[in-house]
C-alpha positions in Angstrom: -27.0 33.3 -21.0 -27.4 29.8 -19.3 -30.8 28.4 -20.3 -32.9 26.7 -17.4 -32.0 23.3 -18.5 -28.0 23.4 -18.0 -28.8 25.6 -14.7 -30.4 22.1 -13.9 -28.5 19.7 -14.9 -25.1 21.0 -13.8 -26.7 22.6 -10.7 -24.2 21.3 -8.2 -21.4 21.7 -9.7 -23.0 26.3 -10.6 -23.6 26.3 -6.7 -20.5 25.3 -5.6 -18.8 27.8 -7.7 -21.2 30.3 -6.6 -20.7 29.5 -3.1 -17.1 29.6 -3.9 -17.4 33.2 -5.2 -19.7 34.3 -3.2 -19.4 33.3 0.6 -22.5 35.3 1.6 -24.6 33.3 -0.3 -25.9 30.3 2.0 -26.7 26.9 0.3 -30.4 27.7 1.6 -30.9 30.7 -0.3 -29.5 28.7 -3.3 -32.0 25.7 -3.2 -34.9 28.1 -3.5 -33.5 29.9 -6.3 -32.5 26.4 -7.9 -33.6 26.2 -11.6 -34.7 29.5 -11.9 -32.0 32.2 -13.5 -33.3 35.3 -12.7 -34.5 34.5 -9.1 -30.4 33.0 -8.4 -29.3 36.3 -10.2 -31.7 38.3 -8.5 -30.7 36.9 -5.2 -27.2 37.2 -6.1 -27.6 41.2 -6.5 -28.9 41.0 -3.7 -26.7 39.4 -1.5 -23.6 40.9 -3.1 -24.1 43.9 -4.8 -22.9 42.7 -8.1 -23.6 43.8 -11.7 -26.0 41.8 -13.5 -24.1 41.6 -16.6 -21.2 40.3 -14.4 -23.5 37.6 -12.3 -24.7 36.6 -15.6 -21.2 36.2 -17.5 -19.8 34.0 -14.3 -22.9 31.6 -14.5 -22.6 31.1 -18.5 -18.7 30.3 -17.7 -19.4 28.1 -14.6 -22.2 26.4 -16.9 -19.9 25.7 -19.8 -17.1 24.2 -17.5 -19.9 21.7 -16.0 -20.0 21.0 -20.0 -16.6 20.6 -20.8 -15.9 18.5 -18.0 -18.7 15.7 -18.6 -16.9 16.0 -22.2 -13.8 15.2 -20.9 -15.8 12.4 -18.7 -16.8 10.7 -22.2 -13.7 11.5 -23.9 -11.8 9.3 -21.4 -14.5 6.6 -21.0 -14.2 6.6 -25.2 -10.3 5.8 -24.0 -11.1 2.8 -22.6 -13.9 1.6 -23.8 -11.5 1.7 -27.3 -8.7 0.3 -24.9 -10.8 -2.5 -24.1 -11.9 -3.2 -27.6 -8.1 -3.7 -28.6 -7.5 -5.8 -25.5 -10.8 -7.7 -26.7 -9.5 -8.0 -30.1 -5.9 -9.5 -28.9 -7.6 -11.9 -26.6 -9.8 -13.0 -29.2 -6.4 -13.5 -31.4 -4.6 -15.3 -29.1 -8.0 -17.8 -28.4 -8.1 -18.3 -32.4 -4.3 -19.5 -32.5 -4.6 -21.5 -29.9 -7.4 -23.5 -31.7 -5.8 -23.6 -34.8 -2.2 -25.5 -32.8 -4.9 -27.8 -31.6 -6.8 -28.5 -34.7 -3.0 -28.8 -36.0 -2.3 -31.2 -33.7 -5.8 -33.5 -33.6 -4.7 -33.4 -37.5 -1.4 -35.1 -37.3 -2.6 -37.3 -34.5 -5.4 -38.7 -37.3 -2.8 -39.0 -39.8 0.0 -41.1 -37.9 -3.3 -43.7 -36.4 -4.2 -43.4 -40.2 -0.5 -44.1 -41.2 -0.5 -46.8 -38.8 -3.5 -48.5 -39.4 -2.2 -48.5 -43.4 1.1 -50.0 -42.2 -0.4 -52.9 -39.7 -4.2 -53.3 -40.3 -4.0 -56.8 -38.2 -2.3 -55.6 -35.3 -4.6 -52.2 -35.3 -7.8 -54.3 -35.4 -6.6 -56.2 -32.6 -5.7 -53.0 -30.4 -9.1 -51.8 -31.4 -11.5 -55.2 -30.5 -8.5 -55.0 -27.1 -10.0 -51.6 -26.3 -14.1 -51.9 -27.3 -13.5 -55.2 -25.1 -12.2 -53.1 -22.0 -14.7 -50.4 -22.9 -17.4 -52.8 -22.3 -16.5 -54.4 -19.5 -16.0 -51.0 -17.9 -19.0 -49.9 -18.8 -21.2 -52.7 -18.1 -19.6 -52.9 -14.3 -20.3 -49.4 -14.0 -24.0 -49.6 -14.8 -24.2 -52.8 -12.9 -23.4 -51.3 -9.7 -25.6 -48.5 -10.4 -29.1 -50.5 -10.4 
């Protein structure tokens, strides 16, 4: 028999299928039976003339379809909560490769400068006292118009 604490907690769900079953039944009559088994049994002999047993058989079967489908709620958020995980998991891949072509290619850009600098030390000197010059100037007209 359905215990008071699944009457409660799929109590919509019960009184819609009672309603459903039982048209004679009003939604008042349901509210102040609501929780309590053998007052919504009792009112539904009442209302209907229906065998206890019966009453009692539909509730435990209206009960444990309330519980299969907040299963079948958390099976399919389960779904896609894995669903996401994989998406998650690709993204992440696709982020990592990405940094790895770019550390690949920081890598061979220090290696042809180093290659470079190997090949013509006077000529890379110059291109580097060139640009700290620039750099300078740059910066020092920059901070001059700032004050």
């Amino acid at each position: 028999m359905v215990n008071q604490q699944t009457l409660q907690g799929s109590w919509n769900e019960i009184a819609g299928k009672i309603r459903s079953k039982w048209g004679q039944v009003t939604q008042d009559e349901l509210q102040q039976a609501k929780g309590n088994m053998d007052q919504l049994v009792g009112l539904i002999q009442r209302k209907t003339g229906e065998a206890r047993g019966k009453i009692e058989k539909f509730l435990d079967d209206a009960a444990s379809d309330g519980g299969s489908a907040v299963s079948g709620v958390v099976e399919t958020a389960r779904e896609y909560a894995s669903h996401a995980m994989d998406s998650l998991g690709a993204n992440v891949d696709s982020v990592r490769d990405g940094a790895e072509h770019v550390a690949d290619r920081v890598r061979d850009g220090y290696e042809s400068a180093s290659h470079v600098v190997q090949e013509r030390p006077a000529s890379s000197i110059a291109v580097a006292f060139g640009a700290g010059l620039v750099a300078g100037v740059l910066l020092t007209l920059v901070l001059g118009r700032q004050s």
